[in-house]
PyMOL Python script that loads the backbone (N, CA, C, O; Angstrom):
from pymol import cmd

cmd.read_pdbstr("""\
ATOM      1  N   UNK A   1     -28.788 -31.545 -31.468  1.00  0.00           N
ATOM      2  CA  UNK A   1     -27.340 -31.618 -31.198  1.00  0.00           C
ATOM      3  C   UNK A   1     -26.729 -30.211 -31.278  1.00  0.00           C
ATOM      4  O   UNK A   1     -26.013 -29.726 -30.402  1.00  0.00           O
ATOM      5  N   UNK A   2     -27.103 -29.586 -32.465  1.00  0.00           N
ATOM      6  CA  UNK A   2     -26.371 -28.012 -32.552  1.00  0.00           C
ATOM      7  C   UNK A   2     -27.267 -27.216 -31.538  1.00  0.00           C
ATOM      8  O   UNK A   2     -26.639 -26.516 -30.743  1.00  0.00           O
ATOM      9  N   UNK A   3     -28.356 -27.213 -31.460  1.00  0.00           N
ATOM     10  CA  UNK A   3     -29.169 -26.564 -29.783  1.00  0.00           C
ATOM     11  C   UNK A   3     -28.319 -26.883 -29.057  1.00  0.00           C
ATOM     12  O   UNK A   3     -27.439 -26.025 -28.994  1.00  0.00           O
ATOM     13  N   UNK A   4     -28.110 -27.936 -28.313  1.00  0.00           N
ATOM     14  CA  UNK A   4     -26.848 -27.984 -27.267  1.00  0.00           C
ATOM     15  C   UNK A   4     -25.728 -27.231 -27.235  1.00  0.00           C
ATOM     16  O   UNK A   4     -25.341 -26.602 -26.250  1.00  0.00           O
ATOM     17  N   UNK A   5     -25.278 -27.271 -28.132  1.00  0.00           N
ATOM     18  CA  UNK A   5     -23.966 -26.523 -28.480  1.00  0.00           C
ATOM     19  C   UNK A   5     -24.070 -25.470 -28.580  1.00  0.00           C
ATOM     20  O   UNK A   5     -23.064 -24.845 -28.245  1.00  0.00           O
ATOM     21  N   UNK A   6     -25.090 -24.758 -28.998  1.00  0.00           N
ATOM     22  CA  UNK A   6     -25.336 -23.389 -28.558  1.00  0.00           C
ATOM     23  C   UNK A   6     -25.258 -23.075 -27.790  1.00  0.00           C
ATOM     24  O   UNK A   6     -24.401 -22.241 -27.502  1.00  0.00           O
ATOM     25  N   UNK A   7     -26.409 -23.718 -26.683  1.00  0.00           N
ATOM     26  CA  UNK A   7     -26.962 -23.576 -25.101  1.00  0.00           C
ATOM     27  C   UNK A   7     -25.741 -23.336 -24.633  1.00  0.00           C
ATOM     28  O   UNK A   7     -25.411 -22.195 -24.309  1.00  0.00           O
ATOM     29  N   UNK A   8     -24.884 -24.420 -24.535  1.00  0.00           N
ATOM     30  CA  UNK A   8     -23.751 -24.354 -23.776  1.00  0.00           C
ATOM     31  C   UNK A   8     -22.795 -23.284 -24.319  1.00  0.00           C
ATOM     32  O   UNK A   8     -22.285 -22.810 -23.304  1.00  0.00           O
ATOM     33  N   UNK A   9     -22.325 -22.705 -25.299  1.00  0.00           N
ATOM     34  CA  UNK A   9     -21.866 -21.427 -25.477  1.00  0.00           C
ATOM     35  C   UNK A   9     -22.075 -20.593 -25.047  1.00  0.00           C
ATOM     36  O   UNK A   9     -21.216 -19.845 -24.581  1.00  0.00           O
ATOM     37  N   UNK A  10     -23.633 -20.320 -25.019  1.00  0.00           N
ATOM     38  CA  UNK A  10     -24.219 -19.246 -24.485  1.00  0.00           C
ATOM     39  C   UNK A  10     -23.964 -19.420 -23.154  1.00  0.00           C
ATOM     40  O   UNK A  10     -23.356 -18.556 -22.522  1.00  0.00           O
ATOM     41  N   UNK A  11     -24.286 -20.250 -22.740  1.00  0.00           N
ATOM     42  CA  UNK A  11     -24.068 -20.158 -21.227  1.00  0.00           C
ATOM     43  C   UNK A  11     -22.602 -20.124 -20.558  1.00  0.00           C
ATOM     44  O   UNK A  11     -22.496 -19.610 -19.444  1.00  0.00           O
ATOM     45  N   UNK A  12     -21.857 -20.474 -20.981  1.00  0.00           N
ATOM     46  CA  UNK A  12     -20.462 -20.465 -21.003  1.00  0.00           C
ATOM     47  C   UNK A  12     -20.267 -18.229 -21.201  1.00  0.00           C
ATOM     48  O   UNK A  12     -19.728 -17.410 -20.456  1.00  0.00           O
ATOM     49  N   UNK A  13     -20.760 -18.121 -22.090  1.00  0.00           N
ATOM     50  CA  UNK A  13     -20.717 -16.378 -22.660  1.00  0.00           C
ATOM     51  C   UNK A  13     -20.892 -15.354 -21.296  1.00  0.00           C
ATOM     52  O   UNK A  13     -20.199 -14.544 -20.680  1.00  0.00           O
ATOM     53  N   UNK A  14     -22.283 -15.926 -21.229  1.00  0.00           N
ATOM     54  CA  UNK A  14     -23.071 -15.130 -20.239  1.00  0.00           C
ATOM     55  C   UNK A  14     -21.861 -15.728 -18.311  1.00  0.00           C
ATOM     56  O   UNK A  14     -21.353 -14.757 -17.750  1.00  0.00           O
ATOM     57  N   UNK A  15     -21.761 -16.261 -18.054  1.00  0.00           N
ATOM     58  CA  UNK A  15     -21.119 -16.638 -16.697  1.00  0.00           C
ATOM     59  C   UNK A  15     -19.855 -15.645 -17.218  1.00  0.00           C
ATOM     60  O   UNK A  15     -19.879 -14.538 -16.680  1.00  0.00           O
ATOM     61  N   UNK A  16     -18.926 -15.829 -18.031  1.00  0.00           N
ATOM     62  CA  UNK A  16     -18.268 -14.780 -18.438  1.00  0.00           C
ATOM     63  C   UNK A  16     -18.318 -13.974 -18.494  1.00  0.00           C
ATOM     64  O   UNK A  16     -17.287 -13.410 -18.127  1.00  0.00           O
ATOM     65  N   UNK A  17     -19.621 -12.917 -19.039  1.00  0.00           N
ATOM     66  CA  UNK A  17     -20.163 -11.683 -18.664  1.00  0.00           C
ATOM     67  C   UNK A  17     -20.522 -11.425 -17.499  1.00  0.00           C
ATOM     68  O   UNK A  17     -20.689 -10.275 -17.091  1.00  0.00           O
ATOM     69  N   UNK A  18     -20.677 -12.397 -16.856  1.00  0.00           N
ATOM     70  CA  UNK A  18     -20.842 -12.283 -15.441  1.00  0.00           C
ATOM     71  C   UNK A  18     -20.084 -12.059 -14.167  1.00  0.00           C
ATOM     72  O   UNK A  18     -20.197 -11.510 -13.071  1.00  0.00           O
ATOM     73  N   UNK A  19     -19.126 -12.879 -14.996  1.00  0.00           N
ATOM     74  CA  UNK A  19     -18.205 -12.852 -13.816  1.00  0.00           C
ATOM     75  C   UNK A  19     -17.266 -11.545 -13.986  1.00  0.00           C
ATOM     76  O   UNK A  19     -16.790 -10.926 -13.034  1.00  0.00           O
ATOM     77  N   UNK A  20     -17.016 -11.124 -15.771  1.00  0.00           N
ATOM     78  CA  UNK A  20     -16.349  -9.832 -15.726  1.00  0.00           C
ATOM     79  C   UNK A  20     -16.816  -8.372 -14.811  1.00  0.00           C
ATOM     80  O   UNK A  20     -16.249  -7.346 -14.436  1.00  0.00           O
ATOM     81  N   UNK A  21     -18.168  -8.958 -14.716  1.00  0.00           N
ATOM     82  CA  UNK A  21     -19.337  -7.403 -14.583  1.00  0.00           C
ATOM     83  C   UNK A  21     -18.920  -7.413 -12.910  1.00  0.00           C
ATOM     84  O   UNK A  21     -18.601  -6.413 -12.267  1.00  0.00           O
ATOM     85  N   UNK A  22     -19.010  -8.791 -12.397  1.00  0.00           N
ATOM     86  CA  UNK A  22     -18.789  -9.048 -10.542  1.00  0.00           C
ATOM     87  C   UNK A  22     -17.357  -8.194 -10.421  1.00  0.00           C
ATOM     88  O   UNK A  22     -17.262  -7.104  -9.857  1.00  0.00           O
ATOM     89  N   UNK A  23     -16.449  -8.793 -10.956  1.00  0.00           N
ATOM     90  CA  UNK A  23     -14.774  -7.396 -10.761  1.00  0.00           C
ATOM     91  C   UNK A  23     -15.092  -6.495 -11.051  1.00  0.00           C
ATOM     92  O   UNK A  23     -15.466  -5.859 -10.065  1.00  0.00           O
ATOM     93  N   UNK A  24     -15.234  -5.727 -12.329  1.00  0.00           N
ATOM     94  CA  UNK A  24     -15.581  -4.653 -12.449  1.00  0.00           C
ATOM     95  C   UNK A  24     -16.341  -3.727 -11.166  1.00  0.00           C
ATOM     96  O   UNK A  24     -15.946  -2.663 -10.689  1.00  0.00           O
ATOM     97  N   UNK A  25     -17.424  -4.440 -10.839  1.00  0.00           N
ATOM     98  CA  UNK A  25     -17.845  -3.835  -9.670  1.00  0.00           C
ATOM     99  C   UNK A  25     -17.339  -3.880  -8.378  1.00  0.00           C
ATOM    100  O   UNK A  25     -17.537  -3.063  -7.478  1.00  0.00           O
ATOM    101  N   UNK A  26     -16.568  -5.049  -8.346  1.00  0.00           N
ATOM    102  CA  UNK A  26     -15.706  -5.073  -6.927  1.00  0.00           C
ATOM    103  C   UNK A  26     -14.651  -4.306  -7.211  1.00  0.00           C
ATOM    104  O   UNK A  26     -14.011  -3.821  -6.278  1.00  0.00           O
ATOM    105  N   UNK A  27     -14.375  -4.123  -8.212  1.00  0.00           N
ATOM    106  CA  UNK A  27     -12.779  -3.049  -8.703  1.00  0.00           C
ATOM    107  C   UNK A  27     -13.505  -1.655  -8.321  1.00  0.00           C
ATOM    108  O   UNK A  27     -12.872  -1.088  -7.431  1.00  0.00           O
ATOM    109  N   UNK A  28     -14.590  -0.976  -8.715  1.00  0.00           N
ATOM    110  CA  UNK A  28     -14.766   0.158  -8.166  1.00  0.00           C
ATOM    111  C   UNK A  28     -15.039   0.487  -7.521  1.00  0.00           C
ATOM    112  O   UNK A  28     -15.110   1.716  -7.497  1.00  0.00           O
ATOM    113  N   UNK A  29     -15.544  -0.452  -6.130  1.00  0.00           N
ATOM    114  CA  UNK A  29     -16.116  -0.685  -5.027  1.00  0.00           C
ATOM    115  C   UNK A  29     -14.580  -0.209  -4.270  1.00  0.00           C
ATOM    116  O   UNK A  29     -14.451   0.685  -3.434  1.00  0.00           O
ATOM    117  N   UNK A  30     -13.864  -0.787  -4.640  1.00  0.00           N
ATOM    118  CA  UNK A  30     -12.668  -0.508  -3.856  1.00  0.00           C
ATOM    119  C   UNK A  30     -11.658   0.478  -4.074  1.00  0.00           C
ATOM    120  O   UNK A  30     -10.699   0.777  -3.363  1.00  0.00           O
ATOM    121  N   UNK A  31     -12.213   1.156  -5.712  1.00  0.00           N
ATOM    122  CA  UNK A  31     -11.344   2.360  -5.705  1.00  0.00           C
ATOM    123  C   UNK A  31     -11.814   3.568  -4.956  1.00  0.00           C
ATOM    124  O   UNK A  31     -11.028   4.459  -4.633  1.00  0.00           O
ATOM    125  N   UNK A  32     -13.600   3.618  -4.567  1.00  0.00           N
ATOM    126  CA  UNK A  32     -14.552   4.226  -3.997  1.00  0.00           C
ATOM    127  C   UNK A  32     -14.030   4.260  -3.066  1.00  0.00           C
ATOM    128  O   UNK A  32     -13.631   5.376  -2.733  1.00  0.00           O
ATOM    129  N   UNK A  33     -13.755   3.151  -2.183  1.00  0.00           N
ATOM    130  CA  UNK A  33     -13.791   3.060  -0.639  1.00  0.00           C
ATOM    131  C   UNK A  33     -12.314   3.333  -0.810  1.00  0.00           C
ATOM    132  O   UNK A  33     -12.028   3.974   0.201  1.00  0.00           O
ATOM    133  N   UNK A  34     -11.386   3.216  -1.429  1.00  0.00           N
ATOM    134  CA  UNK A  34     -10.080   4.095  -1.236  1.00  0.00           C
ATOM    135  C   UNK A  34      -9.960   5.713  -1.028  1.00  0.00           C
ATOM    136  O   UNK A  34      -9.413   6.523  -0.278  1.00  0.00           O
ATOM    137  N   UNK A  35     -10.797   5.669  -2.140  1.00  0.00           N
ATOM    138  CA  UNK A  35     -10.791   7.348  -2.283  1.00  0.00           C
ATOM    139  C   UNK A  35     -11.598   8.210  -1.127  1.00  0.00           C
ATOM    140  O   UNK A  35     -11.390   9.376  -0.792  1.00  0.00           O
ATOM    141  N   UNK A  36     -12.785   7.093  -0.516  1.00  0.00           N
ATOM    142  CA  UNK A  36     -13.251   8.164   0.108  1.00  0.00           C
ATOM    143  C   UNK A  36     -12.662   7.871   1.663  1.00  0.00           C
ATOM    144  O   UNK A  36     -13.023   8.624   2.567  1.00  0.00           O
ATOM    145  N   UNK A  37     -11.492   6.445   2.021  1.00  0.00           N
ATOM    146  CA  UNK A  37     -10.701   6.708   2.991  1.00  0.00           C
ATOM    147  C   UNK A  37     -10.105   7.814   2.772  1.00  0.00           C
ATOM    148  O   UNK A  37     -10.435   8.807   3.420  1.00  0.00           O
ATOM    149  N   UNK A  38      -9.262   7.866   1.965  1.00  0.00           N
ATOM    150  CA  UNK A  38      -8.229   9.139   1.773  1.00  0.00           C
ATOM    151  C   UNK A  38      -8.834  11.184   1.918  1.00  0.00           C
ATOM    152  O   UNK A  38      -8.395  12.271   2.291  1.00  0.00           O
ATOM    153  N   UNK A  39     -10.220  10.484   1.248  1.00  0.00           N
ATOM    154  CA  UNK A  39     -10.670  12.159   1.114  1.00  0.00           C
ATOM    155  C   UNK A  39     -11.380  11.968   2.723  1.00  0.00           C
ATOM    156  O   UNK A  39     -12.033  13.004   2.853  1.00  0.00           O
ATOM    157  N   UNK A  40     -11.516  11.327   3.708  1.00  0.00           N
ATOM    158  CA  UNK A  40     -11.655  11.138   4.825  1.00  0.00           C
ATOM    159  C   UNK A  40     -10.842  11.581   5.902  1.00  0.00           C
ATOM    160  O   UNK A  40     -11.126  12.235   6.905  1.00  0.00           O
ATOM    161  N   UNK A  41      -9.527  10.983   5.402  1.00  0.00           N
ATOM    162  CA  UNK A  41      -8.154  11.250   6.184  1.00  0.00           C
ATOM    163  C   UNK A  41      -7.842  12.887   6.147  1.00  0.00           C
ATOM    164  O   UNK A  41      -7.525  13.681   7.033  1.00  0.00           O
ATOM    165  N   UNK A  42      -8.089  13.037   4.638  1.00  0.00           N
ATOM    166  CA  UNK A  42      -7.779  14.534   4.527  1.00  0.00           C
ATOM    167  C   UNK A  42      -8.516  15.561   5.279  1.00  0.00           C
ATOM    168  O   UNK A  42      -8.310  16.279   6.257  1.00  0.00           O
ATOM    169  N   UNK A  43      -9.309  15.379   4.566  1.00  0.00           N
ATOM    170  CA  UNK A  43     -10.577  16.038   5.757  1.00  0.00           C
ATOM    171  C   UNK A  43     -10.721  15.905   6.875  1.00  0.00           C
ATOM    172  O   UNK A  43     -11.730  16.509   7.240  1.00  0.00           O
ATOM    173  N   UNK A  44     -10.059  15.243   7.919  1.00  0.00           N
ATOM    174  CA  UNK A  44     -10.011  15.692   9.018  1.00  0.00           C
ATOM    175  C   UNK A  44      -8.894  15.677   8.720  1.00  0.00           C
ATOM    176  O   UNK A  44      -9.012  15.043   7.671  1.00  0.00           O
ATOM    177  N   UNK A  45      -7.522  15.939   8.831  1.00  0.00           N
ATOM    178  CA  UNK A  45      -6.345  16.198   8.802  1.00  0.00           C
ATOM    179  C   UNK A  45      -6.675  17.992   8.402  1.00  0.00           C
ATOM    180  O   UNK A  45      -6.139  18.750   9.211  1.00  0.00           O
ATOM    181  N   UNK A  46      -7.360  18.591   7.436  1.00  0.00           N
ATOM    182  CA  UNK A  46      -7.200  19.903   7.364  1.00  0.00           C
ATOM    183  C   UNK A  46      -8.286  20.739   8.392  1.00  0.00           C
ATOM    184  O   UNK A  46      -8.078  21.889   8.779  1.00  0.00           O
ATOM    185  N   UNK A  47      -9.715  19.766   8.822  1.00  0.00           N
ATOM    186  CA  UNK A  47     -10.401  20.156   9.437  1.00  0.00           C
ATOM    187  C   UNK A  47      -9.741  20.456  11.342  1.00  0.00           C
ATOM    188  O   UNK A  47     -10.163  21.080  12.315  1.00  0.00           O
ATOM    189  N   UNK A  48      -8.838  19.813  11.115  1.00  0.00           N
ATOM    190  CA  UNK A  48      -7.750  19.445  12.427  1.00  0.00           C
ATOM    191  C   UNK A  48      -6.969  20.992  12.688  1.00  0.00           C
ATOM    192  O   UNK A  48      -7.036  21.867  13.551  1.00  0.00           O
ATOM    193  N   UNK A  49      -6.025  20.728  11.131  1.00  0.00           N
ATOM    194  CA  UNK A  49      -5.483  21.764  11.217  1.00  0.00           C
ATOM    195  C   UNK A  49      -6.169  23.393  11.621  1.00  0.00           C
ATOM    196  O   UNK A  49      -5.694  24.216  12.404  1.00  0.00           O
ATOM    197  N   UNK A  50      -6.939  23.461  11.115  1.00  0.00           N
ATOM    198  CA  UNK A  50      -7.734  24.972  10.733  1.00  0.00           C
ATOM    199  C   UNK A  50      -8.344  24.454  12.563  1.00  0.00           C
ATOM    200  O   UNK A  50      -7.335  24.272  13.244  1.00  0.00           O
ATOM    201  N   UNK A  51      -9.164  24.300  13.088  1.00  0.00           N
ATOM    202  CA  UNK A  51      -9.520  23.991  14.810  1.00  0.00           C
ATOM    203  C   UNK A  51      -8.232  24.199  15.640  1.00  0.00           C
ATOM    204  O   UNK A  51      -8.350  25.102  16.468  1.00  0.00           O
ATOM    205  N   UNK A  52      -7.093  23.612  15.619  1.00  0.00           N
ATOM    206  CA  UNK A  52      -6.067  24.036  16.411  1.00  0.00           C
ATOM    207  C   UNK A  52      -4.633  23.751  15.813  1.00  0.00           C
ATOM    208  O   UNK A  52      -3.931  22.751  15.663  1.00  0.00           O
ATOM    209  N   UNK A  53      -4.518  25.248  15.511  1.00  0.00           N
ATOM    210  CA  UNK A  53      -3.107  25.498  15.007  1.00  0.00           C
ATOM    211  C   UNK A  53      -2.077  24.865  15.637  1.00  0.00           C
ATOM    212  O   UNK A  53      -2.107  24.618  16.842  1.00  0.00           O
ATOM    213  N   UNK A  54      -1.175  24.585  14.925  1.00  0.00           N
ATOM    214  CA  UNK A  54       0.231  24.437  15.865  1.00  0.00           C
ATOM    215  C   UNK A  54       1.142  25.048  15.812  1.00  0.00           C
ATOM    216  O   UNK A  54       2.086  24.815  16.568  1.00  0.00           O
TER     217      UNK A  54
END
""", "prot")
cmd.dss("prot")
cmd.show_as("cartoon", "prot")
cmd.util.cbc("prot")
cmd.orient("prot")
């Protein structure tokens, strides 16, 4: 009876750890792909500039 009740804690724990670890990684997945839109944009925006002045 208390094995059960463990089991199921634990497993309850771990899907929780799990599911925190899945955002976490989708959270930096998307600060990544922000940042490297932006350092993208920039970079050609100055690579632009410096090729033909205006």
């Amino acid at each position: 009876m208390e094995s059960a009740l463990v089991y199921t804690l634990f497993d309850i724990l771990f899907r929780l750890i799990f599911l925190a670890l899945k955002l976490a990684v989708g959270l930096v997945k998307g600060i990544f792909k922000a940042l490297w839109f932006i350092l993208k944009h920039l970079g050609m925006g100055i690579s632009h500039l410096g090729t033909k002045p205006v």
